[in-house]
C-alpha positions in Angstrom: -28.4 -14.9 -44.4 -28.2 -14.2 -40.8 -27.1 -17.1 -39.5 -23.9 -16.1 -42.2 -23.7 -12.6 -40.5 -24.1 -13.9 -36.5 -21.2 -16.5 -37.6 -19.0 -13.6 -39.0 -19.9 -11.8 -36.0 -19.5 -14.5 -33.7 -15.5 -14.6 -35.5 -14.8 -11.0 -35.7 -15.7 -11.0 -31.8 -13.5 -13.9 -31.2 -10.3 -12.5 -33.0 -10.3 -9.3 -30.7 -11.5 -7.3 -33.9 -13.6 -5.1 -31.3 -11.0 -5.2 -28.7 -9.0 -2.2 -27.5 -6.2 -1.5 -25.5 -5.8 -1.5 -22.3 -3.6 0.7 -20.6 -2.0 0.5 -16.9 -0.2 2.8 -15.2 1.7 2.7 -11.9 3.0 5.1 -9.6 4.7 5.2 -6.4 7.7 3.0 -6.6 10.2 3.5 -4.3 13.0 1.4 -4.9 13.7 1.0 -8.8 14.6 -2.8 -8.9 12.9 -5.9 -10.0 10.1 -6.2 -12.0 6.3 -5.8 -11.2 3.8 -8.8 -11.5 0.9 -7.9 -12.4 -2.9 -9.3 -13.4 -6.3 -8.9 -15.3 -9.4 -10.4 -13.9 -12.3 -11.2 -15.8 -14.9 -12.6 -13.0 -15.2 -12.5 -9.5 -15.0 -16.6 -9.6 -11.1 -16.1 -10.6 -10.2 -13.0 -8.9 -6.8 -13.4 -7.5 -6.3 -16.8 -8.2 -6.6 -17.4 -12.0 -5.5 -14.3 -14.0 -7.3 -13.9 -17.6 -4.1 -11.9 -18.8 -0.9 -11.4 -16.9 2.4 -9.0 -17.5 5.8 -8.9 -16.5 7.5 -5.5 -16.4 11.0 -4.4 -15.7 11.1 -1.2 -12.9 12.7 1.6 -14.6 11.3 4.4 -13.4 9.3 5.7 -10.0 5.8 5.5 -12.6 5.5 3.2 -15.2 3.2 3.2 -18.1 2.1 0.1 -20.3 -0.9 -1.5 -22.4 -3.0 -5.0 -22.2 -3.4 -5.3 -26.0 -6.7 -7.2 -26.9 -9.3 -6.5 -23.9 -12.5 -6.8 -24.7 -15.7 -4.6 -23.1 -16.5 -6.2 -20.1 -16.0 -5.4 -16.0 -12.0 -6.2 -14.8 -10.3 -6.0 -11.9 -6.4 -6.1 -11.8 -4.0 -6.7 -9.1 -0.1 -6.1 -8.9 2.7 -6.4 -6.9 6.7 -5.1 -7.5 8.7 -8.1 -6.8 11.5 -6.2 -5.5 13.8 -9.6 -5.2 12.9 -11.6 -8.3 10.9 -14.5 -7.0 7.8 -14.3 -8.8 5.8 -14.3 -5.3 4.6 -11.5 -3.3 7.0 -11.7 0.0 4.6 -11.6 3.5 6.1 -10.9 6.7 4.3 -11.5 9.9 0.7 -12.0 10.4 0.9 -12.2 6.9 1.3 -8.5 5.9 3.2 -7.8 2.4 6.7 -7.0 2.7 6.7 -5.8 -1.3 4.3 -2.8 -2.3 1.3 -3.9 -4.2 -2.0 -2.7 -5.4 -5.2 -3.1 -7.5 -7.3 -1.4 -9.6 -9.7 1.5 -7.9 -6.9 1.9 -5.4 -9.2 0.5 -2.4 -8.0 1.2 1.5 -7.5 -2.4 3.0 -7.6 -4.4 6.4 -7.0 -7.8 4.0 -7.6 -9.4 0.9 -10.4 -7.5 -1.6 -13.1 -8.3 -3.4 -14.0 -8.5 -7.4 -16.5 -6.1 -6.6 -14.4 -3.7 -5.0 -11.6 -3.4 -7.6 -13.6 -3.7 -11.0 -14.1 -1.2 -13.3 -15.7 -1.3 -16.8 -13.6 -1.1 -19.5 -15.5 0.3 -22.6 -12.9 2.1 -24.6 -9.3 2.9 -24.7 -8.9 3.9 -21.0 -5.7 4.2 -18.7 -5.9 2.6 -15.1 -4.2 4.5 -12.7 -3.0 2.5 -9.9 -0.7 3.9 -6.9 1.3 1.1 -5.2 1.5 0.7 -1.2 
């Protein structure tokens, strides 16, 4: 019998059954154009270079509100960037400074790349993630 009820478990786990959503929103657009990029982490080992979710969302306002449907408890860390011109790539200009605003979750102040560490947060229930671009 509880090898029957850690199996159902196991599958109401897997089908997102106790996941929630997750929800994002952004502030400080200045130019309402293009579409922002934008990326859920799930470990430090994969932080900004292999997303566990991604979205895509048109600019249409100077804040924009939206949802990862389907996250799970755990410690995230997102990143974003508004990609002003389309690309799909976050333009750098000299000495490799963005030329597109971007943030991440927690809002850190930066002299380079971050860490996992710095932009997690726990996500434990339906929560909004306020993140200011610059």
């Amino acid at each position: 019998m509880k090898k029957i009820l850690f199996a159902l478990l196991y599958v109401l786990l897997g089908t997102g059954v106790f996941s929630q959503p997750l929800s994002v929103n952004i502030k400080g657009v200045e130019t309402v154009t293009g579409n922002i990029l934008v990326a859920l982490y799930n470990s430090s080992e994969t932080f900004l270079e292999k997303p566990f979710m991604t979205k895509k969302i048109e600019v249409t306002s100077d804040s924009l509100l939206f949802k990862f449907e389907g996250v799970s408890e755990g410690n995230y860390a997102l990143s974003l960037f508004q990609d002003v011109n389309n690309n799909n790539k976050l333009d750098l200009g000299n000495m490799g400074i963005p030329t597109e605003k971007y943030g991440f979750s927690n809002n850190p102040f930066l002299f380079g790349k971050p860490d996992f560490e710095t932009c997690m947060f726990k996500f434990d229930k339906d929560s909004t993630i306020v993140i200011e671009l610059k």
